[in-house]
N, C-alpha and C positions, 0 to 999 in steps of 0.2 A: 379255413385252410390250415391254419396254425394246428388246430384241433385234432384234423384229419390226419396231420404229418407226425405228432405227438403219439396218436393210438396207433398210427403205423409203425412205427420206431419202436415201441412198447411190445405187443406183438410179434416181428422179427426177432427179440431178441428173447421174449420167452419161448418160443418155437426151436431157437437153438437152445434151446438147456441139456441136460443131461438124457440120453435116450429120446428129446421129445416129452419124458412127462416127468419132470423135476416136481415134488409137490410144492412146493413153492419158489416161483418164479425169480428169477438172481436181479436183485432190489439192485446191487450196486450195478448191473450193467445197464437193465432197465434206466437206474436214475441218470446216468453217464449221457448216455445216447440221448433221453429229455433233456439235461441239462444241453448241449450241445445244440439241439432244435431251437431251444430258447433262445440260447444264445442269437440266433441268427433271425429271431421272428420280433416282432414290434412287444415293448415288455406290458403286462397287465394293465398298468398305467396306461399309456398309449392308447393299446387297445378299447378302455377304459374311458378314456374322453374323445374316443370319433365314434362309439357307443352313446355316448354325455350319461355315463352310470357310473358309480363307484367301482370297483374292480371288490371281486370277492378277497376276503383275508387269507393269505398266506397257509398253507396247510401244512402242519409237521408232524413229522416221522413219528413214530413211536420209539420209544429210548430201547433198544435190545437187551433181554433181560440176561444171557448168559452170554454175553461176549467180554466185555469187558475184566480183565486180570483184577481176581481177588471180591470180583461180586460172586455172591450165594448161589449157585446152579439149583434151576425150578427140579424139588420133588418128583421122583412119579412112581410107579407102577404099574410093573405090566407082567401080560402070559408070557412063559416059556415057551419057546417051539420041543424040549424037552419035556413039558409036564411042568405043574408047578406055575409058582408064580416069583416075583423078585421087583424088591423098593431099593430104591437108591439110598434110604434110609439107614436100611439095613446094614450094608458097607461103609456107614459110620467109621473113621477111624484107618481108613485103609486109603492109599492114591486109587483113584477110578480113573477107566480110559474108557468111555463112553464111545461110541463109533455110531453115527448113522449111517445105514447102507441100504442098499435095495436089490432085489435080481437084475431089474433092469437097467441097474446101471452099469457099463463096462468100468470107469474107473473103480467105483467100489468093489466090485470079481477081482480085478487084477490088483487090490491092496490088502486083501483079507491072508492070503496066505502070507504073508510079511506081519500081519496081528499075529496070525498063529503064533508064527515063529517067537514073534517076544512075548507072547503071551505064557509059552513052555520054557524061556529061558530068565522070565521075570517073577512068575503067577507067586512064588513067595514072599514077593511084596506087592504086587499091584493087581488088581482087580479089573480084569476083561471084560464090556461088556457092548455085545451089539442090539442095534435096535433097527428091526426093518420097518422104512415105512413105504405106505402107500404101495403094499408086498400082498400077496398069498398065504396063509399058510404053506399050504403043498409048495410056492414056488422059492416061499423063503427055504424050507426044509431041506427043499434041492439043492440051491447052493452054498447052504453050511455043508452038506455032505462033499459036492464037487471041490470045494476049497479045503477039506478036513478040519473044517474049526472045529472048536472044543470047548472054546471059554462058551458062558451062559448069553443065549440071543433068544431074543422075543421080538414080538408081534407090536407094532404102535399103530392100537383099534381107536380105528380113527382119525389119523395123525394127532390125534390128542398130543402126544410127547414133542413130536416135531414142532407144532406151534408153539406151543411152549416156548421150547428155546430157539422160534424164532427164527428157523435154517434160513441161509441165503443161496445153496447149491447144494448138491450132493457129490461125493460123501462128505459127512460135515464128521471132525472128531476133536468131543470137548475132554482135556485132561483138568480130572480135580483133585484137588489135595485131602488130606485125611481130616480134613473138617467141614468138605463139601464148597470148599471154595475155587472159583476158575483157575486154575495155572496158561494154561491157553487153548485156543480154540482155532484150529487149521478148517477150513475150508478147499474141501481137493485133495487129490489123493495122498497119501501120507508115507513114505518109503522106511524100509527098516533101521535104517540111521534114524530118521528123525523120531520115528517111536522112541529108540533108546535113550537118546538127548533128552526129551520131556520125561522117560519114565526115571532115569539118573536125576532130575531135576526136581522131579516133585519126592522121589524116597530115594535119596542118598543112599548108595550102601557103606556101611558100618566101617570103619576103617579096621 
């Protein structure tokens, strides 16, 4: 029973994600709603001697590789929807505002025109750059045109990038500093104040 209430709980809540197909499923509300099951069901232990078996060990998370402020954000590489290709490598040396988004998702439609905007009131010190995942071509192409972005956005074949760094919702946006290290990482949508706060934050302007 315990089992059956656990993958239902799990289930309901990745079904509410974002549009219906988040590509990776929101770990912190999934774990919430288990923890809480738990809470209320006989613990592994218990369980475990009206069985008369051991209980299995304990299973843990894997450590998030670009969350945490001041760890190394994972490399990557990917197509342009413009031609071309672009490494994160390469902007060596410059603040990067990385953005994951998708067509399908309404909060990310409704934040990109607020990138624009700091993007045209920032780009000589900071570095725009979107990454659609679990996207189209044609459908991503659509909505950089309907939203008039401008900075450079590619394709994540595969979700390769996404795994990566691990998304826990969409849109997920990491700001890095000019050595490629985390400054921080928003999950949800992201308004034109708080761009400007992270982008003053990671490249001070000059006094």
């Amino acid at each position: 029973m315990r089992l059956r209430l656990l993958v239902g709980l799990a289930l309901t809540v990745m079904v509410a994600g974002c549009a219906g197909r988040a590509p990776v499923a929101s770990i912190e509300a999934t774990a919430s709603a288990m923890q809480e099951a738990a809470s209320a069901a006989p613990s592994s232990q218990d369980e475990a001697d009206r069985l008369g078996r051991q209980p299995l060990p304990e299973r843990k998370e894997p450590k998030p590789i670009a969350q945490a402020r001041g760890e190394q954000a994972p490399q990557f590489r990917m197509g342009l929807l413009s031609g071309g290709t672009l490494s994160l490598e390469e902007l060596r040396g410059k603040p990067v505002v990385v953005n994951f988004m998708a067509s399908w998702c309404p909060p990310c439609r409704a934040e990109m025109p607020a990138f624009e905007k700091a993007w045209q009131q920032h780009k000589d010190r900071v570095v725009f750059v979107g990454v659609a995942v679990e996207d189209t071509e044609s459908a991503a192409k659509a909505l950089v045109e309907k939203t008039g972005v401008t900075y450079p956005v590619g394709l994540d074949d595969g979700n390769v990038i996404a795994r990566a760094y691990e998304l826990k919702g969409m849109p997920t946006t990491v700001f890095l500093d000019p050595n490629g290290a985390v400054v921080k990482r928003v999950t949800g949508q992201v308004t034109e104040g708080a761009l400007t706060f992270f982008i003053n934050l990671m490249a001070p302007r000059a006094p």
